[in-house]
C-alpha positions in Angstrom: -24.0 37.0 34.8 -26.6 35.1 32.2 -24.9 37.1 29.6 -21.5 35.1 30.9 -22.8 31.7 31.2 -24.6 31.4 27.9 -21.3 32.4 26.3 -19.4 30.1 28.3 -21.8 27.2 27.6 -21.7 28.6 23.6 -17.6 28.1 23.7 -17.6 24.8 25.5 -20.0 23.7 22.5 -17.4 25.2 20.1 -14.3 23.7 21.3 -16.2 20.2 21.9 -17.0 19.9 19.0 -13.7 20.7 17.5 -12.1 18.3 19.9 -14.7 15.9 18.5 -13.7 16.7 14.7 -10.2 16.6 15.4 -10.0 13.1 17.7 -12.5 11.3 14.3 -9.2 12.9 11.5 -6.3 11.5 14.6 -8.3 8.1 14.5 -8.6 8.1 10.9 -5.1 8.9 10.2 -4.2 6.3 12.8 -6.5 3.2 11.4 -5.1 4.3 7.7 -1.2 3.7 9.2 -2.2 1.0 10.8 -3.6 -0.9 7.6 -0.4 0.5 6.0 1.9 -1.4 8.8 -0.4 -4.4 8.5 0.4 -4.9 4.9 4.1 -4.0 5.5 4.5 -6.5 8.1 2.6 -9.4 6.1 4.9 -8.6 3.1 8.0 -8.8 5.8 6.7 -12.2 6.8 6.8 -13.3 3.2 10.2 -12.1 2.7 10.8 -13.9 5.8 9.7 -17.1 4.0 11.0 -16.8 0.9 14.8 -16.4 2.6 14.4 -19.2 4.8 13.3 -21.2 1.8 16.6 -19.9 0.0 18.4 -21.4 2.9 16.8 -24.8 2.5 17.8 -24.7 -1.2 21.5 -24.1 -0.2 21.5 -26.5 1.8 20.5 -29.1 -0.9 23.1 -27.2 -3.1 25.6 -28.7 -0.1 24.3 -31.8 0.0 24.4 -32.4 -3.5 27.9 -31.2 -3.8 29.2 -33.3 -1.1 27.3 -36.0 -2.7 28.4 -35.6 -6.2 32.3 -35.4 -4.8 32.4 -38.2 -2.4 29.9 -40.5 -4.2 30.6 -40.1 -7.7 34.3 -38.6 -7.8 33.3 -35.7 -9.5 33.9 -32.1 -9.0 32.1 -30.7 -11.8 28.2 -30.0 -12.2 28.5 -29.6 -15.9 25.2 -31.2 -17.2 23.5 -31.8 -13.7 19.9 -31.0 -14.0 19.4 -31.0 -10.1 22.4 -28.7 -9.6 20.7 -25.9 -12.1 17.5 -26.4 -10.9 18.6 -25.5 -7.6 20.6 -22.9 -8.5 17.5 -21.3 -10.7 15.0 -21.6 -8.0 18.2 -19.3 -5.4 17.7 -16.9 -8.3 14.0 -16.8 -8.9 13.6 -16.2 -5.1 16.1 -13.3 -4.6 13.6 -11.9 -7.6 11.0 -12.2 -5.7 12.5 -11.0 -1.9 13.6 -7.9 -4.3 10.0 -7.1 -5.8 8.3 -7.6 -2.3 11.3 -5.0 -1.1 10.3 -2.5 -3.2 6.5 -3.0 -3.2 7.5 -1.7 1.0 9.3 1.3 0.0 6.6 1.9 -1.9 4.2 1.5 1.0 6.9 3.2 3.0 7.0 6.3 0.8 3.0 6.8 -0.4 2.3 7.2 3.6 5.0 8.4 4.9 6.1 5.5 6.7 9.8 5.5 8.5 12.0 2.7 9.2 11.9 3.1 12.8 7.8 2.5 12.9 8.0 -0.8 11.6 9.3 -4.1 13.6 11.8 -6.6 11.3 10.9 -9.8 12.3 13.1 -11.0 9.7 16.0 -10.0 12.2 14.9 -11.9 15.0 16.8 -15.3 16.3 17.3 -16.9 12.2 20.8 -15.2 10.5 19.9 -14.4 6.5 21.7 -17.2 4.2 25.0 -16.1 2.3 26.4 -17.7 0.0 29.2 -17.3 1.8 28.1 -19.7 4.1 27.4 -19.4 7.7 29.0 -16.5 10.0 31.6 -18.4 11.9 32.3 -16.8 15.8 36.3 -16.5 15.8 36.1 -18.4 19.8 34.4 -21.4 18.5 36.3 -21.6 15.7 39.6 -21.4 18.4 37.7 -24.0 20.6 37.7 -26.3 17.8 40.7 -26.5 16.2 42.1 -27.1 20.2 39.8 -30.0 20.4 40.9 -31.0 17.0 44.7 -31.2 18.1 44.2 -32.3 21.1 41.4 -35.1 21.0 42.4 -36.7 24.1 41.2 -33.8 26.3 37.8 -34.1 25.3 38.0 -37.8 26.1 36.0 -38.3 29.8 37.8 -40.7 31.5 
């Protein structure tokens, strides 16, 4: 029975021990992902920044234009520093939204990092500018052009 114990006691050491090797690599592993998800999401927050500064500088392209038209008369930008310099800076930060795009794939790919693992706050509650303008919903649009023809209904009494 001796004989039995010790090599019990000599097995539960064993596989302790392993257990103990193997929970120090899954913690390792773990912290390294984490610091890799860290980075991705502080680059994601910059991207964040840089499109919501992209939609500041369309909106000074639209309040220039409107500007320039109903101010001035004119519906060209031909020689209109401001106009260019906006227009530069909308270039020089899709550049930059690119770059910090492809310095997370290559985050993504060195540590084998999927999409589904990382949360896009970029997604959350602000819509990404186009220069398309603004996603319109087809209802409000509906609701409006009824108020618009008929503006005595949205007159209280």
């Amino acid at each position: 029975m001796s004989k039995l114990w010790d090599d019990l006691k000599e097995n539960m050491k064993e596989w302790s021990s392993s257990a103990v090797e193997k929970a120090e690599e899954m913690s390792r592993i773990a912290m390294a992902k984490t610091e890799e998800m860290t980075r991705i999401s502080k680059i994601k927050f910059e991207i964040h920044q840089l499109q919501r500064e992209m939609g500041r500088k369309y909106e000074e392209l639209g309040h220039l234009a409107y500007s320039h038209t109903k101010e001035d008369h004119m519906a060209t930008f031909s020689g209109n520093t401001e106009f260019f310099n906006i227009v530069n800076r909308v270039d020089e930060i899709k550049v930059e939204v690119s770059d910090k795009e492809s310095e997370i794939e290559k985050i993504k790919a060195e540590y084998g990092i999927e999409d589904s693992e990382i949360v896009d706050i970029s997604k959350k509650n602000e819509p990404e500018p186009t220069i398309d303008g603004p996603k319109v919903n087809d209802d409000d649009l509906d609701a409006k052009q009824e108020k618009d023809q008929n503006p005595r209904e949205s007159i209280p009494e």
